[in-house]
C-alpha positions as CSV (number, residue, x, y, z in Angstrom):
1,X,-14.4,20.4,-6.8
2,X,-12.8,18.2,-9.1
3,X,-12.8,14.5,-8.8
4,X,-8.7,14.5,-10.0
5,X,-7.6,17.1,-6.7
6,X,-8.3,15.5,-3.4
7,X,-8.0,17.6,-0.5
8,X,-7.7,16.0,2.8
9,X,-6.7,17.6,6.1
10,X,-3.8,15.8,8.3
11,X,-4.0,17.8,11.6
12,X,-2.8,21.5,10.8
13,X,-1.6,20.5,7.0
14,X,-3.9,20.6,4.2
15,X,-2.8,18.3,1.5
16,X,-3.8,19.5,-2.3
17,X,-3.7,16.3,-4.6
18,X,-3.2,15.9,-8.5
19,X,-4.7,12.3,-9.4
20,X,-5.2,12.3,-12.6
21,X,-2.7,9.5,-13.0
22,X,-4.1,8.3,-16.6
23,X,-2.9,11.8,-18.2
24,X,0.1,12.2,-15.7
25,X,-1.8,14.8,-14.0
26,X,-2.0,17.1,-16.9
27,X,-4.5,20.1,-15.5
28,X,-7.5,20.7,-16.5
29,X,-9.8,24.1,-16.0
30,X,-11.6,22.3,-13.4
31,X,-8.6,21.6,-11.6
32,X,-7.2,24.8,-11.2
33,X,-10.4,25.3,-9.9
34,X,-10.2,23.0,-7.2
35,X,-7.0,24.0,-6.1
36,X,-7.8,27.8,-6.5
37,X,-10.9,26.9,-3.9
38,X,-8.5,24.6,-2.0
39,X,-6.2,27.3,-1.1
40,X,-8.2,30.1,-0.4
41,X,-10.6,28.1,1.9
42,X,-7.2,26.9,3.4
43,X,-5.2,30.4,3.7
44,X,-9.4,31.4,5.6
45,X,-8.8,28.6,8.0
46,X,-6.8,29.3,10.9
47,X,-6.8,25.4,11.8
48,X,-4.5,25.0,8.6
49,X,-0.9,26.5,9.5
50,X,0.5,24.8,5.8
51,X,-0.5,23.6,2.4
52,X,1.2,20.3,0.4
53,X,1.3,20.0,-2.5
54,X,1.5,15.9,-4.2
55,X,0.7,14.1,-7.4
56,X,1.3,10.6,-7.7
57,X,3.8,8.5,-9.0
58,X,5.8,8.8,-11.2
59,X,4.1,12.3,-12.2
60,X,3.6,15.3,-10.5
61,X,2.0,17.2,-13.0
62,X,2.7,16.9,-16.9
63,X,1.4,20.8,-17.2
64,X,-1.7,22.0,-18.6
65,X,-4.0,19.7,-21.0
66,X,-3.5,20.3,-24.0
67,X,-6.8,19.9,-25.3
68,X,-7.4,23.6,-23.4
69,X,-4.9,24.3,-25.4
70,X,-6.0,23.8,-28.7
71,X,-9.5,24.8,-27.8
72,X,-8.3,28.2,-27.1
73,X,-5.7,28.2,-30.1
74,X,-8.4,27.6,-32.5
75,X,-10.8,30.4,-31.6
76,X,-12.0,29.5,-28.0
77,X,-11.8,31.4,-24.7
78,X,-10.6,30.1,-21.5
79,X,-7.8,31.1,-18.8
80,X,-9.9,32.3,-15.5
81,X,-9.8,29.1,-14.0
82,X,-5.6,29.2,-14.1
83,X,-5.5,32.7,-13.4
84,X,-7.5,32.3,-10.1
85,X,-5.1,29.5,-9.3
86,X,-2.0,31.4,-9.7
87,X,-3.4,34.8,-7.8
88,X,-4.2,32.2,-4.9
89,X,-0.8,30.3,-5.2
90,X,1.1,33.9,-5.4
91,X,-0.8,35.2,-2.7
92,X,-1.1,32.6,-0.3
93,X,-0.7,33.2,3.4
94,X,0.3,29.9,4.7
95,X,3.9,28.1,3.7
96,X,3.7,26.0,0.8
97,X,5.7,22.8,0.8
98,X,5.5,20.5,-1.8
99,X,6.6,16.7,-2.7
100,X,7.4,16.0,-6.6
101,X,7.7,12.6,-8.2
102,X,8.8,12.0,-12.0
103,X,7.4,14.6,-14.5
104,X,7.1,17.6,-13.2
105,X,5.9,20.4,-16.5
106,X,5.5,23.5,-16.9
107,X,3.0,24.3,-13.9
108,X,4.5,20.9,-12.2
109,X,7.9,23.0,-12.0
110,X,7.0,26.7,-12.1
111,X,4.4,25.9,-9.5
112,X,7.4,25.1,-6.7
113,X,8.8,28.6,-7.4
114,X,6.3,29.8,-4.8
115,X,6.7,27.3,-2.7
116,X,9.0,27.7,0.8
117,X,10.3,24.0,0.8
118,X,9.9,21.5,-2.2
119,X,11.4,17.9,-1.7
120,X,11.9,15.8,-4.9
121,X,12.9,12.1,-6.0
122,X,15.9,11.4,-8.2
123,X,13.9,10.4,-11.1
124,X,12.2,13.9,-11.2
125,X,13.0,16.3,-14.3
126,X,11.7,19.8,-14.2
127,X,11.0,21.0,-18.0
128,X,9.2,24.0,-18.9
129,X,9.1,23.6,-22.8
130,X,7.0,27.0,-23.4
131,X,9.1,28.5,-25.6
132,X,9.5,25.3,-27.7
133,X,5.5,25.4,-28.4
134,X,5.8,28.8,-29.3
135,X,4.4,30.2,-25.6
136,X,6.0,32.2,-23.2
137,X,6.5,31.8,-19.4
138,X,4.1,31.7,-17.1
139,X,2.9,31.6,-13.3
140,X,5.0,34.2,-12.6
141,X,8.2,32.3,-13.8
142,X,9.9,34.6,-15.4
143,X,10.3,36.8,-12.5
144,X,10.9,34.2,-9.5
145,X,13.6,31.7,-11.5
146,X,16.2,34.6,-12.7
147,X,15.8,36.2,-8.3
148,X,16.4,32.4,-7.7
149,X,18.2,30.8,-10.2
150,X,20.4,33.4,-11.6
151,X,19.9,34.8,-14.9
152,X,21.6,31.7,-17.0
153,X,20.4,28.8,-15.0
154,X,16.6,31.0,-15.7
155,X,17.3,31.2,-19.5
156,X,18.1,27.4,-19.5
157,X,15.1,26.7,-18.1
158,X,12.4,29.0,-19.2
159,X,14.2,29.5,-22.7
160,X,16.0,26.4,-23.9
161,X,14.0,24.0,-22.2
162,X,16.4,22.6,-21.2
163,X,15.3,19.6,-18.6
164,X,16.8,19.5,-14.5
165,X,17.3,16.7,-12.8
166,X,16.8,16.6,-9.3
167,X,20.2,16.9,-8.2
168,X,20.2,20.1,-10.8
169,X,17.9,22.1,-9.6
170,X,18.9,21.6,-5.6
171,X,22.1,22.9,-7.0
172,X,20.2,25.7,-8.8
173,X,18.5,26.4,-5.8
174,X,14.9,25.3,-7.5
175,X,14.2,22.5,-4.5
176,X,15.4,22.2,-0.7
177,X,16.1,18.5,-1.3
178,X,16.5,15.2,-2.9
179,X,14.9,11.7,-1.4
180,X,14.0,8.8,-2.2
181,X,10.5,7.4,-4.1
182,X,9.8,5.6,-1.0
183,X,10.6,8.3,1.4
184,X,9.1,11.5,-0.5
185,X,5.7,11.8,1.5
186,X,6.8,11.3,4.5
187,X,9.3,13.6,4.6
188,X,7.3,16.3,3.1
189,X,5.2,15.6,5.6
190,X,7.4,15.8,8.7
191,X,8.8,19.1,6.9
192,X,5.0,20.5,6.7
193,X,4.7,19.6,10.1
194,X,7.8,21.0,11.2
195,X,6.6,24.6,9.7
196,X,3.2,24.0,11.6
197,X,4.8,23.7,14.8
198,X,6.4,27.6,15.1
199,X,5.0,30.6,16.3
200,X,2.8,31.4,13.2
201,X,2.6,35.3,13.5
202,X,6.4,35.5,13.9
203,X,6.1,32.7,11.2
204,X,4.1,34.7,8.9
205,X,6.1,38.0,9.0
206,X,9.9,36.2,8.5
207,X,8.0,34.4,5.5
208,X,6.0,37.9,3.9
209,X,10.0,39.7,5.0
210,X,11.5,36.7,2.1
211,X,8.5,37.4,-0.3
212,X,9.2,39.4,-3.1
213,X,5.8,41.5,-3.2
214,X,2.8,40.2,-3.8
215,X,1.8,42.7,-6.1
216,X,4.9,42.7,-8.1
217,X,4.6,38.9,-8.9
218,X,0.9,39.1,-9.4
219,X,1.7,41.8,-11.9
220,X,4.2,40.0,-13.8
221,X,1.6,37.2,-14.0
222,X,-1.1,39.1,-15.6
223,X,1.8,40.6,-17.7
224,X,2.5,36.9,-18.5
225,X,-0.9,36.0,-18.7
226,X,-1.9,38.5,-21.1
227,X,1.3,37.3,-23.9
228,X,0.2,33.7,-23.5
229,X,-3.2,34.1,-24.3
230,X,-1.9,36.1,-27.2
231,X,0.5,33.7,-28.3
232,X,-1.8,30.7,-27.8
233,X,-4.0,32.0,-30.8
234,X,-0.9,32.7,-32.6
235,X,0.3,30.3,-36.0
236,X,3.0,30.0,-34.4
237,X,1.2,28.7,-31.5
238,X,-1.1,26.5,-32.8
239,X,1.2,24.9,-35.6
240,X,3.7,24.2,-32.5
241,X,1.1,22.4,-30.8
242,X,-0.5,20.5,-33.4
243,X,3.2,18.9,-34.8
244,X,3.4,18.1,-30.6
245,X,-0.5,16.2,-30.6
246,X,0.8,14.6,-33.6
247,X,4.2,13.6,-32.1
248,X,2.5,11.9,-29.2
249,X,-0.8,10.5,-31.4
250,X,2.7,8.6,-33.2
């Protein structure tokens, strides 16, 4: 397990962690690891009835590290690690509510697209600036945002980059709700706790009845999958990236 995901078990929740806080929870291979195990040891349990998702704050996740990135960009191989991760997250048997706190990037906001309740703070922005480094949509994303977003609100998102404010994407119908800093883990919590405490197999089968089908996403994630890695090692690609590294080195 990685030491930047900390997994800790509050009664029938299982809480899944980003702390990374130096690199604003940017994800690393190892950490898609961790919460790849996370989840499938959780979904084996039947002591856990829901999984939470947190990072800390100010930053839910800034999105994948970019040194992956470049690695793979510039002749490397990588990917398994995120793929398990999003195969667990898209196939998950247990509700997934999650809390979100400041940056939320890329995987910090196509991540919530499978989750069943998401809280966030009003200083959160969801940004998903693929395009804009010459990538393409991922975790599924460009399946799940236009079935619940609606077409435009998806292109904004996945296309133009644009950024969503809190208040934005509970309009959008990206998040459940909008609380404060100082209230977001509690009421994640009492939420989680909430889904813990019905019936689970009635649970279960009004959740799998709201589901798109597993295979369907999981197929438009290798889909996915199989243009990034393409357009990672692309010049496209890799010239995107670099001007970014440079941007942020300045």
């Amino acid at each position: 397990m990685s030491e930047h995901i900390l997994v800790e078990r509050r009664g029938p929740v299982q809480v899944i962690r980003m702390n990374r806080p130096d690199k604003k929870n940017a994800l690393t291979r190892a950490m898609y690891q961790a919460m790849s195990q996370a989840l499938t040891e959780g979904d084996a349990d039947p002591a856990v009835r829901v999984h939470v998702f947190l990072g800390v704050p100010g930053a839910f996740s800034a999105g994948n590290d970019l040194h992956d990135f470049m690695a793979i960009a510039t002749g490397g191989e990588g990917g398994l690690e995120v793929w398990g991760f999003l195969a667990a997250l898209a196939g998950s048997q247990k509700p997934i509510v999650s809390g979100v706190d400041g940056i939320a990037v890329g995987i910090g906001t196509t991540l919530n697209l499978h989750c069943d309740l998401t809280f966030a703070t009003p200083r959160t922005v969801f940004r998903t600036p693929f395009v804009d480094l010459g990538l393409v949509p991922e975790a599924g994303s460009s399946l799940l945002a236009p079935a619940i977003l609606g077409r435009q609100q998806a292109f904004a998102l996945l296309a133009l980059g644009e950024g969503f404010s809190a208040e934005r994407a509970q309009a959008a119908g990206l998040i459940y709700a909008v609380v404060g800093e100082e209230d977001l883990e509690s009421a994640v919590m009492d939420a989680a706790n909430l889904v813990a405490s019905k019936p689970p197999e009635a649970l279960k089968i009004s959740r799998d009845l709201m589901l798109l089908s597993r295979e369907t996403i999981l197929d438009r994630i290798r889909e996915e999958g199989e243009h990034f890695q393409q357009r990672l090692k692309s010049d496209e690609a890799r010239a995107a990236l670099m001007a970014f590294m440079m941007r942020k080195k300045g």
